[in-house]
C-alpha positions as a Markdown table, in Angstrom:
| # | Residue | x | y | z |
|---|---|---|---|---|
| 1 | Unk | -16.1 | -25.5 | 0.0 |
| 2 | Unk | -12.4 | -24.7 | 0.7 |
| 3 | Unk | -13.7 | -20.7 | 1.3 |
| 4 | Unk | -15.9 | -21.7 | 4.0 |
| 5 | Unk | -12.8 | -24.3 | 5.4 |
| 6 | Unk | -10.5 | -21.3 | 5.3 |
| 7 | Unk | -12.9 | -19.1 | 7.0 |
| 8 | Unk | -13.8 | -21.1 | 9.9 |
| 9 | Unk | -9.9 | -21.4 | 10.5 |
| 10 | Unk | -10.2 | -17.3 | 10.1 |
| 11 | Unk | -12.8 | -17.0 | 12.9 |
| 12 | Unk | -11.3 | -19.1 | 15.8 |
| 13 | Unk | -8.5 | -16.7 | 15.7 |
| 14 | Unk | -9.7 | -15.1 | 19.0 |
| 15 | Unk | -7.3 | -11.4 | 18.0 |
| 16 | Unk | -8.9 | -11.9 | 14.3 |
| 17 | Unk | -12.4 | -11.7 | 16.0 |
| 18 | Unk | -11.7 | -8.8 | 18.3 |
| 19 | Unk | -9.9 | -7.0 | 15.5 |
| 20 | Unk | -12.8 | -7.3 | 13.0 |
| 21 | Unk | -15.3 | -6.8 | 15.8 |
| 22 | Unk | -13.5 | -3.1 | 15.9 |
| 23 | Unk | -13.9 | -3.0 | 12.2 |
| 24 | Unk | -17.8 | -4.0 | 11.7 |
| 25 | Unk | -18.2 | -1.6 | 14.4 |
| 26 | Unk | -16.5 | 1.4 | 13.2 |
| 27 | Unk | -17.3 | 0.9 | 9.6 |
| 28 | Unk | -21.6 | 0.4 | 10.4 |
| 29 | Unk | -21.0 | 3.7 | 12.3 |
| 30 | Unk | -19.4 | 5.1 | 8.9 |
| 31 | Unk | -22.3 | 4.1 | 7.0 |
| 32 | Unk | -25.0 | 5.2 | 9.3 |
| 33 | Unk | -23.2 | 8.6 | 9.6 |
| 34 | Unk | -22.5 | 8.9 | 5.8 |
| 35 | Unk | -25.9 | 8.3 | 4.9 |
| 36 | Unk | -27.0 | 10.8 | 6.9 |
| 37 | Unk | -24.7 | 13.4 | 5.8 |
| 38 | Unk | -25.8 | 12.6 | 2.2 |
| 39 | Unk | -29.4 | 12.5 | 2.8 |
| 40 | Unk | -29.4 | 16.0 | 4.8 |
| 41 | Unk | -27.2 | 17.6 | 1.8 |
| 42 | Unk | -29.3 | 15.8 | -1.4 |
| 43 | Unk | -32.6 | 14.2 | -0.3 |
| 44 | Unk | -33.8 | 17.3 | 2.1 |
| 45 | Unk | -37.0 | 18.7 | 0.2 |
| 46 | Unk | -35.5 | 22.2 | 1.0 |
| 47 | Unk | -32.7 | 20.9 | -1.1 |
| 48 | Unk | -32.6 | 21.7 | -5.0 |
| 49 | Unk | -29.5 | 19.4 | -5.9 |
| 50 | Unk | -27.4 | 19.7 | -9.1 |
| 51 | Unk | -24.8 | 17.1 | -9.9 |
| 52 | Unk | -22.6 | 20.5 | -8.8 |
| 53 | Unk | -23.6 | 20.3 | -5.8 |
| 54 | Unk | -23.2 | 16.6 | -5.3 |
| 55 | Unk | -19.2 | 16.9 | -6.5 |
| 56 | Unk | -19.0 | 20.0 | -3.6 |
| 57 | Unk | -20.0 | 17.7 | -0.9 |
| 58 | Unk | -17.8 | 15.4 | -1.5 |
| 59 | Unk | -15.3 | 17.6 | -2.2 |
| 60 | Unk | -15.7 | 19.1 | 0.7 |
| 61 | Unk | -16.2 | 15.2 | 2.8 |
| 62 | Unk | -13.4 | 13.5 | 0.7 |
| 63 | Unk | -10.9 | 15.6 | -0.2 |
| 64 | Unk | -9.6 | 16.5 | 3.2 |
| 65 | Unk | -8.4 | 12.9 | 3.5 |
| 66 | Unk | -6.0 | 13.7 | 1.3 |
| 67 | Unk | -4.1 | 15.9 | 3.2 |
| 68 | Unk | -5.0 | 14.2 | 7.0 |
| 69 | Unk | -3.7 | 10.6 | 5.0 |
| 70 | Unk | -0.2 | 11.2 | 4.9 |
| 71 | Unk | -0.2 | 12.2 | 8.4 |
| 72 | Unk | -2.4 | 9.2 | 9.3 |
| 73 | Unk | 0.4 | 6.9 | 7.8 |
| 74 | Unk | 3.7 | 8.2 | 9.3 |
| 75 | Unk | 1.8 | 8.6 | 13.2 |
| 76 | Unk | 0.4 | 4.9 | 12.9 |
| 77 | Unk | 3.8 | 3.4 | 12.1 |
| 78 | Unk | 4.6 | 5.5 | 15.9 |
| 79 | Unk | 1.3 | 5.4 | 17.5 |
| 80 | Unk | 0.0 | 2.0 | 19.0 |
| 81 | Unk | -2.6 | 0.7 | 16.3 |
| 82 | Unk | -5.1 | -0.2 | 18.8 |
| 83 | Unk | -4.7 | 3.3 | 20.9 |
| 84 | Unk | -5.2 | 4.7 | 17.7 |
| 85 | Unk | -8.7 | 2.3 | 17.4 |
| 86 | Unk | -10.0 | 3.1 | 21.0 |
| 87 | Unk | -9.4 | 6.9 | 21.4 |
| 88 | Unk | -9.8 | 7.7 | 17.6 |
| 89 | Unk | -13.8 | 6.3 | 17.9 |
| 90 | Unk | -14.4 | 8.1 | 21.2 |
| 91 | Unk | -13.1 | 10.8 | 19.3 |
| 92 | Unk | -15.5 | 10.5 | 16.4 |
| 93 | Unk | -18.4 | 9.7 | 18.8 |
| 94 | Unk | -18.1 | 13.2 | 20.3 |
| 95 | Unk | -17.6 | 14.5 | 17.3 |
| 96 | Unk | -20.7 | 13.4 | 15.4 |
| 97 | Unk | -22.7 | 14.3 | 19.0 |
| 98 | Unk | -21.6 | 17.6 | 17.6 |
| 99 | Unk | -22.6 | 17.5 | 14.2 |
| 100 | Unk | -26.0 | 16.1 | 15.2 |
| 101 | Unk | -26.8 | 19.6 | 17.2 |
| 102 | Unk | -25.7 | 21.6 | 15.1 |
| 103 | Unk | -28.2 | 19.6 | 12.5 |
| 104 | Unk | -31.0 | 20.2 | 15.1 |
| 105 | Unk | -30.3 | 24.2 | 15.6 |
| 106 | Unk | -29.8 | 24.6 | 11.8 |
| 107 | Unk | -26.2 | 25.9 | 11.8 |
| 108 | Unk | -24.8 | 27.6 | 9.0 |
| 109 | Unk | -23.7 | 25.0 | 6.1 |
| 110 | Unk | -19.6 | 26.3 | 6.4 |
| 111 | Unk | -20.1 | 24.9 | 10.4 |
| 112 | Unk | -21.8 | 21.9 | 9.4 |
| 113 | Unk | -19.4 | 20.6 | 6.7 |
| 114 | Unk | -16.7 | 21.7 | 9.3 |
| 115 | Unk | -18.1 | 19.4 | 12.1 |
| 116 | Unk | -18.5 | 16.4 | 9.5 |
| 117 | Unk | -14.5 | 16.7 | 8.5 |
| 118 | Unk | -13.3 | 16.2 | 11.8 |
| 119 | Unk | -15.6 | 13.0 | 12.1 |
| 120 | Unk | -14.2 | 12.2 | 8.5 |
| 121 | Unk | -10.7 | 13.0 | 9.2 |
| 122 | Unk | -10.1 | 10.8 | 12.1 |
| 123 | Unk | -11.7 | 7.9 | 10.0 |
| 124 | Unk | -8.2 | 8.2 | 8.0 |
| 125 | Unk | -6.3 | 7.1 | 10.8 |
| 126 | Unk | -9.0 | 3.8 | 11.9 |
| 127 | Unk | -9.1 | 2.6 | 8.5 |
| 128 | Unk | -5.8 | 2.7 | 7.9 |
| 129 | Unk | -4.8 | 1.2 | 11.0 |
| 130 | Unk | -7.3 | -1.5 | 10.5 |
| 131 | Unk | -5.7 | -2.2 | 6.9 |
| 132 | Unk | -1.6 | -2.2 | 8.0 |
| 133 | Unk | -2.6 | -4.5 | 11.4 |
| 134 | Unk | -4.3 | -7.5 | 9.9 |
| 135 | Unk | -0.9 | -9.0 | 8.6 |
| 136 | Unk | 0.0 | -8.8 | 12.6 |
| 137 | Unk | -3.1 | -11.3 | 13.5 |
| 138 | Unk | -3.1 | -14.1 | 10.9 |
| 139 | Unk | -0.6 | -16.2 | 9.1 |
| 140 | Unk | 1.0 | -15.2 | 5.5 |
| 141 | Unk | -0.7 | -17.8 | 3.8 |
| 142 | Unk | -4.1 | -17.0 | 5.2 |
| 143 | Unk | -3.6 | -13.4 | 4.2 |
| 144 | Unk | -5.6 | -13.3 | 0.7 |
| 145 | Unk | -8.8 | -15.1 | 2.8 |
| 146 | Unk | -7.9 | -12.2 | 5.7 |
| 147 | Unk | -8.9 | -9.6 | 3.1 |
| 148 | Unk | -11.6 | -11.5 | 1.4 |
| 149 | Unk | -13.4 | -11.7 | 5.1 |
| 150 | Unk | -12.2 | -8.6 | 6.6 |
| 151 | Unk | -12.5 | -5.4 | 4.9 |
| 152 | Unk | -15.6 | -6.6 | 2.5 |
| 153 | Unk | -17.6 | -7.8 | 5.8 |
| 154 | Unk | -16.3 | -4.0 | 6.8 |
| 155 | Unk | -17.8 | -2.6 | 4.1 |
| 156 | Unk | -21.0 | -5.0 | 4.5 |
| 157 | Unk | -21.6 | -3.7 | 7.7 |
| 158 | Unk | -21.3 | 0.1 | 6.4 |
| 159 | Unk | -23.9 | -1.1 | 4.0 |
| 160 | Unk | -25.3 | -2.7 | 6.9 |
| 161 | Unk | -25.6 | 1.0 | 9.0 |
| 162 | Unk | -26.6 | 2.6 | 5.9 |
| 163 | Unk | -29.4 | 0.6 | 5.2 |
| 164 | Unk | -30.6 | 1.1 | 9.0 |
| 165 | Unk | -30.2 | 4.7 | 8.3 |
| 166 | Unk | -32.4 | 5.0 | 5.6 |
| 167 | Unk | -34.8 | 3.2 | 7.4 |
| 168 | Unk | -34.4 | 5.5 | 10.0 |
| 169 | Unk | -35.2 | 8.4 | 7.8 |
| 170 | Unk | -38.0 | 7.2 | 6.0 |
| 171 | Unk | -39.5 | 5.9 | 9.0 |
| 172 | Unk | -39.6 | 9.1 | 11.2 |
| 173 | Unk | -40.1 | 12.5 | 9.2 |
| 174 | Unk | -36.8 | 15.1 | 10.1 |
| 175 | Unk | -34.8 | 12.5 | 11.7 |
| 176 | Unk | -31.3 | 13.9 | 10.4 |
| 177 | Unk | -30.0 | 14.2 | 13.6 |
| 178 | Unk | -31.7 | 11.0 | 15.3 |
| 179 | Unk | -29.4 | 9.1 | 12.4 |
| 180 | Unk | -26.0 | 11.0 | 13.2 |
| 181 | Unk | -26.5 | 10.0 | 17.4 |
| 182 | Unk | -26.9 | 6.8 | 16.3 |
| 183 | Unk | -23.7 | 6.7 | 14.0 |
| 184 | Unk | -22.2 | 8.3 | 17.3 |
| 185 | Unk | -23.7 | 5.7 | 19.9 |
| 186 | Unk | -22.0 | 2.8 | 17.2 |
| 187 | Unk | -18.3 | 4.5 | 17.4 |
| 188 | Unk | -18.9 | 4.3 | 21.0 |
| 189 | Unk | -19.3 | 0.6 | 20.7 |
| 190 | Unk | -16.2 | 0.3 | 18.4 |
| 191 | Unk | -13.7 | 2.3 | 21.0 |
| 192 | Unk | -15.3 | -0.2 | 23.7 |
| 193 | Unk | -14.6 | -2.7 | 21.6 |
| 194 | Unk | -10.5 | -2.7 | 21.0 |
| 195 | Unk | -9.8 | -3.2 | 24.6 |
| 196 | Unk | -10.1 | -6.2 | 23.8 |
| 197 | Unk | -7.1 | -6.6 | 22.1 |
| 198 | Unk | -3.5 | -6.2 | 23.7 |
| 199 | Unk | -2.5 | -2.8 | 23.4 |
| 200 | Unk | 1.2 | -3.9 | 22.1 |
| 201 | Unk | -0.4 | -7.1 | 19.8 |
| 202 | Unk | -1.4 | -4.8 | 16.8 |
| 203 | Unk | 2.2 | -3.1 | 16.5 |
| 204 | Unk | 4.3 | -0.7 | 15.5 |
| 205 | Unk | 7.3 | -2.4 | 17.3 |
| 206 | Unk | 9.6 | 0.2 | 18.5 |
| 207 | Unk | 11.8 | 0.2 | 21.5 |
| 208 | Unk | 9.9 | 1.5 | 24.4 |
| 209 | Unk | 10.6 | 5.4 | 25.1 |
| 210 | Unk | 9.7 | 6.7 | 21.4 |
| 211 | Unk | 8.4 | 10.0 | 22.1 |
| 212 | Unk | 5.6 | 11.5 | 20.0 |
| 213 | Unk | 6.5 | 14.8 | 17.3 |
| 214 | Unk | 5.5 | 17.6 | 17.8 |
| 215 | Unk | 3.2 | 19.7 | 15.1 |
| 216 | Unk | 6.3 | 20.8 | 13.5 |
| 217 | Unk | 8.3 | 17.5 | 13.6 |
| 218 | Unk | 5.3 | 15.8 | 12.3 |
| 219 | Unk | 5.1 | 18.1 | 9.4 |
| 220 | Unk | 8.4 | 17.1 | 8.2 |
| 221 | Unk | 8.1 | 13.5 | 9.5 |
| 222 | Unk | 5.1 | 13.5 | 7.1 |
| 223 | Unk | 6.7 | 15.0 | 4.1 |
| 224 | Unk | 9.7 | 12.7 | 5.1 |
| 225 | Unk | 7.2 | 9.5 | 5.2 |
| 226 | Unk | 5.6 | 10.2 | 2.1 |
| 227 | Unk | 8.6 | 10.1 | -0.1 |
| 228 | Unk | 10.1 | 7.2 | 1.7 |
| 229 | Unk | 6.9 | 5.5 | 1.5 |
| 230 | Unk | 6.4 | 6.3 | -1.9 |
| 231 | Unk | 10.1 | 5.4 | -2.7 |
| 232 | Unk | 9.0 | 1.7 | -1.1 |
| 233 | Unk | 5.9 | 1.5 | -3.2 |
| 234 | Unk | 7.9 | 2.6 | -6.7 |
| 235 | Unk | 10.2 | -0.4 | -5.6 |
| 236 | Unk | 7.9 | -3.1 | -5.7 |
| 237 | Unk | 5.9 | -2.7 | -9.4 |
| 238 | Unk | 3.8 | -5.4 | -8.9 |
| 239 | Unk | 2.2 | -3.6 | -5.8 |
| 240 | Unk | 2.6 | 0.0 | -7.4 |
| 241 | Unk | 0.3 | -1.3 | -10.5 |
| 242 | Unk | -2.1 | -3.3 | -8.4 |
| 243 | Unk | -2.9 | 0.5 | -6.8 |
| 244 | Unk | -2.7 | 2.2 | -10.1 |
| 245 | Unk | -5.6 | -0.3 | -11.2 |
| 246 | Unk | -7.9 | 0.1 | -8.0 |
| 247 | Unk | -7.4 | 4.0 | -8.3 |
| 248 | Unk | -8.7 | 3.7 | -11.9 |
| 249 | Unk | -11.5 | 1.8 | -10.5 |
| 250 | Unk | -12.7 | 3.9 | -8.1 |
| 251 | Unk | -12.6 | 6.6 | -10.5 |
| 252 | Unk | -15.1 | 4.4 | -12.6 |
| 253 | Unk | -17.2 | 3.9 | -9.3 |
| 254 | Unk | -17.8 | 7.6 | -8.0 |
| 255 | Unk | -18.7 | 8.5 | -11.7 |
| 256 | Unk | -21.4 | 6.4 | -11.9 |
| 257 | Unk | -22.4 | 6.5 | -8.3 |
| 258 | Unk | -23.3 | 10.8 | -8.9 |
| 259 | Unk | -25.2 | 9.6 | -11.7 |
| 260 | Unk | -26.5 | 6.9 | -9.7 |
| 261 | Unk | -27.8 | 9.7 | -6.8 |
| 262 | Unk | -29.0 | 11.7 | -9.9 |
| 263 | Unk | -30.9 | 9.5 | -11.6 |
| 264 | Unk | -33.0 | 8.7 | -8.4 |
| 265 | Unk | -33.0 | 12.4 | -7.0 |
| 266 | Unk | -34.7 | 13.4 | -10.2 |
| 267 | Unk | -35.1 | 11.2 | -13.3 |
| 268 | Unk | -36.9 | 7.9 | -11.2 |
| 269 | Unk | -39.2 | 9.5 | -8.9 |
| 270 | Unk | -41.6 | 11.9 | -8.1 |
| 271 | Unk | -40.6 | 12.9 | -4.2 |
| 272 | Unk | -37.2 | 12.6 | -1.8 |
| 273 | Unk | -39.2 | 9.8 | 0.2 |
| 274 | Unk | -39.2 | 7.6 | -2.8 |
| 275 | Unk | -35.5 | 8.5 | -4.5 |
| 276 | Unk | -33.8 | 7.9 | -0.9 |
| 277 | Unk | -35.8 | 4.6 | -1.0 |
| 278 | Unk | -34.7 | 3.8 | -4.4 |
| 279 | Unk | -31.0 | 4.8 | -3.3 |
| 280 | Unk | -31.2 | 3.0 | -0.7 |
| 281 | Unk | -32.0 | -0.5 | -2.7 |
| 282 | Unk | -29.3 | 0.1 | -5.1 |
| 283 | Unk | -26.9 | 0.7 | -2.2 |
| 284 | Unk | -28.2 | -2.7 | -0.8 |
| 285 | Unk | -27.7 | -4.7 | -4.4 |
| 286 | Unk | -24.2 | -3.3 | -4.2 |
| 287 | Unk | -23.6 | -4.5 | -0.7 |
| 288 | Unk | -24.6 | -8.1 | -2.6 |
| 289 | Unk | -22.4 | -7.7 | -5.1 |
| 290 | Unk | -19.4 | -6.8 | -2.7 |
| 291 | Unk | -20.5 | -10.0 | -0.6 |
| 292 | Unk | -20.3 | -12.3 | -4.1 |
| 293 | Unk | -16.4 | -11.0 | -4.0 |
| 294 | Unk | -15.8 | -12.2 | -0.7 |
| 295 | Unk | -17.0 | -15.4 | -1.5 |
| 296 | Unk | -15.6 | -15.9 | -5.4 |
| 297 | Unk | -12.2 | -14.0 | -5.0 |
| 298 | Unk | -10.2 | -16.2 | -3.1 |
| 299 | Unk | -11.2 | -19.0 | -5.3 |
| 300 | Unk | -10.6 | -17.1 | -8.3 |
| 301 | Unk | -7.2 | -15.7 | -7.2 |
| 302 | Unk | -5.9 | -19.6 | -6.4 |
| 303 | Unk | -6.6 | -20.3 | -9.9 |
| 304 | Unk | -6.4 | -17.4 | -11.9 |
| 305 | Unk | -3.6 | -15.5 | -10.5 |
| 306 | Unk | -4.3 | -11.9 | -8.6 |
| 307 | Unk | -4.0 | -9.9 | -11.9 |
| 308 | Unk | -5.4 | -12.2 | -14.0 |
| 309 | Unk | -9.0 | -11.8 | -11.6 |
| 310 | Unk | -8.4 | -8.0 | -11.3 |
| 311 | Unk | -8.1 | -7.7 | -15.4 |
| 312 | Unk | -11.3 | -10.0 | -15.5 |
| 313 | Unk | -13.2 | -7.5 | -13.1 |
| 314 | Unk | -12.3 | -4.7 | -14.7 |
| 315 | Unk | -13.1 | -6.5 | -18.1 |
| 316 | Unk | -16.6 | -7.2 | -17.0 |
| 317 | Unk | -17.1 | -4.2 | -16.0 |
| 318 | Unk | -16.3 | -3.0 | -19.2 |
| 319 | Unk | -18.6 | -5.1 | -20.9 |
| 320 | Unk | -21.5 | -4.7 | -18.6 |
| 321 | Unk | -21.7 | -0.7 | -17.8 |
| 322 | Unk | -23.3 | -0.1 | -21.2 |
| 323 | Unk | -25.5 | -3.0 | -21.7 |
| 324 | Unk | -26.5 | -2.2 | -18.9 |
| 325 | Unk | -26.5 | 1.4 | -18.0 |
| 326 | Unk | -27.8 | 2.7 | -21.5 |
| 327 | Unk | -31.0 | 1.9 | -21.0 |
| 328 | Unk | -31.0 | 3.7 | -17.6 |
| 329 | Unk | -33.7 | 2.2 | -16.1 |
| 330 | Unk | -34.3 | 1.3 | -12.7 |
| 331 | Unk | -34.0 | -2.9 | -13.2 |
| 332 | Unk | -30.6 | -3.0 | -15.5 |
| 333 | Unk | -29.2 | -0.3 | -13.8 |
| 334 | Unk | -29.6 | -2.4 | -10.1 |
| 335 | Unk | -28.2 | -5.5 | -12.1 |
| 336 | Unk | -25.2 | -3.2 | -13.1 |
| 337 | Unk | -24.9 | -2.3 | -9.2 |
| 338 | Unk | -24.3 | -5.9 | -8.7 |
| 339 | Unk | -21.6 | -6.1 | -11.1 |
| 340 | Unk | -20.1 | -3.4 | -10.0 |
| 341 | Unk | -20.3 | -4.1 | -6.3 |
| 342 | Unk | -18.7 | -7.6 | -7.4 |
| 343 | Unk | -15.9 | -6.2 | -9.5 |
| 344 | Unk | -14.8 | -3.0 | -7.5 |
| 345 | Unk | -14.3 | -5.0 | -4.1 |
| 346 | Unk | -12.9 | -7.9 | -6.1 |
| 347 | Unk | -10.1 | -5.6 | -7.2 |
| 348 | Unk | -9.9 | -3.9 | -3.6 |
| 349 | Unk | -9.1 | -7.5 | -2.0 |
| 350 | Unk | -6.8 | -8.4 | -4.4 |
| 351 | Unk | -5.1 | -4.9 | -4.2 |
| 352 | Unk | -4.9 | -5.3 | -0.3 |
| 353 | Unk | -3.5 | -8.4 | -0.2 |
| 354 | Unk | -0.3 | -7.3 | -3.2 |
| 355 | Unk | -0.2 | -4.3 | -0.8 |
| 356 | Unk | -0.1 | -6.1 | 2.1 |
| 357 | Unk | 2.4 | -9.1 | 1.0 |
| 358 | Unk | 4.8 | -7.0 | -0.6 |
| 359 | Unk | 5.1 | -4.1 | 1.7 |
| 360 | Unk | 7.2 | -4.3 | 5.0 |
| 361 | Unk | 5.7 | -3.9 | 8.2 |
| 362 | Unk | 7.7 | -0.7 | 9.3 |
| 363 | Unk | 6.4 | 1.0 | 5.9 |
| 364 | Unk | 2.6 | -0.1 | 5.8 |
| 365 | Unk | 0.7 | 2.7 | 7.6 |
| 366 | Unk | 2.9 | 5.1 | 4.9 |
| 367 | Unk | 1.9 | 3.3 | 1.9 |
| 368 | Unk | -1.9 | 2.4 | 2.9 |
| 369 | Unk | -2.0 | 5.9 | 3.6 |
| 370 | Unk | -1.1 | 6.8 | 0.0 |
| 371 | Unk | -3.5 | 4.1 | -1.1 |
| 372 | Unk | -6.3 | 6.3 | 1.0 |
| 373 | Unk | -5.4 | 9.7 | -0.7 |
| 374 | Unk | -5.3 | 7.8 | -4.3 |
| 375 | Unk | -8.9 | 6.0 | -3.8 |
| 376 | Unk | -10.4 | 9.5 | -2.6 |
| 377 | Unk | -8.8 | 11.9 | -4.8 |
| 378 | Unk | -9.8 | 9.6 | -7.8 |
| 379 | Unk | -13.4 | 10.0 | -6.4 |
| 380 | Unk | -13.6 | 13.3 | -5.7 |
| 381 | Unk | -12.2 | 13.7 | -9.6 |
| 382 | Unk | -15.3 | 11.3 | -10.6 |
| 383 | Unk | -17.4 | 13.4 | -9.2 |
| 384 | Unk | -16.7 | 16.4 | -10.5 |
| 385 | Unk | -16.2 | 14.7 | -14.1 |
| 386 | Unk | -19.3 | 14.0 | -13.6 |
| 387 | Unk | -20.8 | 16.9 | -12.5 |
| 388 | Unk | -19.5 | 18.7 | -16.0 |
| 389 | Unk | -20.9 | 15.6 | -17.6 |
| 390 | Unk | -24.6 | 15.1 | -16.1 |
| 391 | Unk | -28.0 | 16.8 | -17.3 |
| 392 | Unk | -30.5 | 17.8 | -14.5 |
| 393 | Unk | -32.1 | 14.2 | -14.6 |
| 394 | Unk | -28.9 | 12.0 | -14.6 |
| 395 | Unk | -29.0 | 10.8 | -17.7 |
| 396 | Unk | -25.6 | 10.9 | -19.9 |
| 397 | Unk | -24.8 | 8.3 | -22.3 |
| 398 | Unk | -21.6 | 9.9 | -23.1 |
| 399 | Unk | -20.2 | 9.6 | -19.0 |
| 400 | Unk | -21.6 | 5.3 | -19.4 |
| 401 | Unk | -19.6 | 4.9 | -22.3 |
| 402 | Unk | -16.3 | 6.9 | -21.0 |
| 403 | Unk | -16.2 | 5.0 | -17.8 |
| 404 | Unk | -17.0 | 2.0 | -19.8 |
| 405 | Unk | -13.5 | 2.7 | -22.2 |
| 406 | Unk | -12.0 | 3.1 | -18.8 |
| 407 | Unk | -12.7 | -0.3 | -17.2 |
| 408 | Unk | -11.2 | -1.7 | -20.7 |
| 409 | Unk | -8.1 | 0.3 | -20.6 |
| 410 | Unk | -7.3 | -0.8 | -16.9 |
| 411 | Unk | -8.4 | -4.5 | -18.0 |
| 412 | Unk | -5.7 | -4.0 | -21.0 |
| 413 | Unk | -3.2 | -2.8 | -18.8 |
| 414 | Unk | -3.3 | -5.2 | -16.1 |
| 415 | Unk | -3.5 | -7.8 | -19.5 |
| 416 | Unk | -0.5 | -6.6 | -20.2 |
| 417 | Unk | 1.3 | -7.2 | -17.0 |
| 418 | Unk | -0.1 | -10.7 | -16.6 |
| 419 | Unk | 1.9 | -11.5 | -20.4 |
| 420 | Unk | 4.9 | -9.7 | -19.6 |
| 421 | Unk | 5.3 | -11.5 | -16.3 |
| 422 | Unk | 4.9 | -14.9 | -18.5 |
| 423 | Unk | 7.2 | -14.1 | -20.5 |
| 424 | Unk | 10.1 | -13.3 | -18.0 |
């Protein structure tokens, strides 16, 4: 297969290796220290969750990238990308050391949440940084196969260190804090890891002598950034749309992923033991389905077009939710995890790689920045949609067939595009 030709060429590319070695690393260590976050705020038996509840924490985890994002973008087009990757894990390494003791001593829940930010925050300024520096270590043309690889085995390997976290959990009984030292022990691995790479390869390219802002010059370089970065996005419709789509997506996504956590909390077991195991298998089917794009979207994109593929996700999608989802049952409702999986992350590549091929280097860390506070603000706004939308159990036909009209308006309007870019 030409996929498996094009990804060989990928992998002897000795700074593509090192720089997704930093990613796998960094994003298993996500995964490992979300789960554990969400298993100690909905799956602890001391725990009565509401679908309220479920929208505060990730409120209180998400929305915060919202406001670190836009500084994230306008310090990685000053900072060295792979400083940012080396100090910015050691960083989150001490950091969930931290929120680990304070699980163990049973801090108050305002000093918890505060501990897990920080970790969260500094994750703004590693992903984005892995996201604006991958144009830097392969060729144009190899740039749609880049993003097929890179951030879906990323998110593979968050799967990955989720699924080792559940296992964790259900294996030892109050093992909260065991998971969040591990998450810490893996950042640790992914600091090590980017000294590999040259600490000049990954860019910005500035003359030497740039001095770092202060808190106040940052402020206003931030608000500064944003517009111009904005301004740069606005300019290029093709990429501005792509991100409109994927926001809409993701907005799809966290809605049904609350209903998702509901639905096994409450409505398909009897215990936490068994919903975090059920959780944890639907988190796993996704992980498949986000694999399946990896493999299918490059092929698809070569003879489809980019929005042609990201209209027939979002399409399928549409079709799927509610044949699927209605029935809400454990069986379809995995299947519709696949899909899902599959059509969200085919979007995402696609997405990257307009992003990426449109935007200029200089103005990259600005505008994947904006792409960060999009993607979480739109779930954090699922979330509490859904929270108004959801009984006790989970079970709301009304939010399946809302986020179902969704998918087919984005499919229409990236439809749209594709004939209006025929016809001129």
């Amino acid at each position: 297969m030409a996929v498996v030709g094009d990804l060989r060429v990928l992998l002897r590319l000795r700074d593509f290796r090192n720089l997704l070695a930093v990613r796998l690393l960094s994003q298993a260590a996500d995964g490992v220290f979300q789960v554990a976050l969400a298993t100690y705020v909905v799956f602890s038996p001391e725990k009565q969750t509401s679908p309220a509840a479920i929208a505060s924490a990730m409120a209180v985890l998400l929305l915060p990238y919202s406001v670190v994002g836009p500084f994230a973008g306008v310090l990685l087009d000053r900072w060295r990308r792979r400083q940012v990757f080396l100090y910015g894990n050691l960083l989150r390494a001490l950091l969930a050391c931290v929120t680990g003791v304070l699980i163990v001593v049973h801090a108050p829940d305002w000093l918890f949440y505060a501990s897990a930010l920080s970790v969260t925050a500094v994750n703004r300024f590693v992903l984005a940084g892995l996201s604006a520096s991958l144009p830097r270590v392969v060729g144009p043309g190899q740039l749609v196969t880049a993003n097929a690889l890179s951030p879906t085995a990323g998110t593979l390997a968050a799967t990955a260190g989720g699924g080792l976290a559940f296992l964790v959990r259900l294996l030892v009984s109050d093992s909260n804090a065991l998971v969040v030292l591990l998450g810490a022990a893996l950042y640790l691995c992914a600091g090590l890891a980017a000294l590999r790479l040259a600490i000049g390869l990954l860019g910005p390219d500035h003359p030497p002598g740039i001095v770092h802002p202060s808190m106040a010059e940052g402020v206003a370089l931030t608000a500064r950034g944003m517009v111009e970065g904005i301004r740069h996005l606005a300019a290029r419709r093709e990429a501005a749309q792509a991100l409109t789509a994927m926001t809409l997506m993701r907005f799809c996504y966290g809605a049904l992923f609350v209903m998702l956590l509901m639905l096994c909390r409450y409505a398909w077991s009897d215990n936490e033991a068994d919903g975090l195991a059920l959780l944890g298998t639907a988190i796993g089917i996704s992980g498949a389905g986000f694999f399946a794009a990896a493999v299918v979207t490059p092929w698809c994109v070569g003879r489809l077009g980019t929005r042609r593929w990201m209209a027939l996700c979002a399409a399928g999608a549409a079709v799927l939710v509610p044949a699927l989802g209605l029935a809400f049952e454990p069986g379809p409702m995995l299947v519709a995890a696949f899909v899902l999986g599959l059509a969200t992350q085919g979007v995402k590549i696609s997405t990257d790689t307009v992003v990426q091929s449109q935007v200029e280097d200089d103005f990259r860390g600005r505008v994947f920045s904006v792409y960060d506070v999009l993607v979480n603000v739109a779930f954090v706004g699922a979330a509490a949609v859904a929270a108004l939308m959801l009984p006790a159990d989970g079970r709301s036909a009304a939010l399946v067939v809302s986020v179902a009209v969704l998918y087919a308006l984005t499919a229409l309007m990236l439809r749209r595009r594709v004939d209006v870019s025929r016809e001129t």
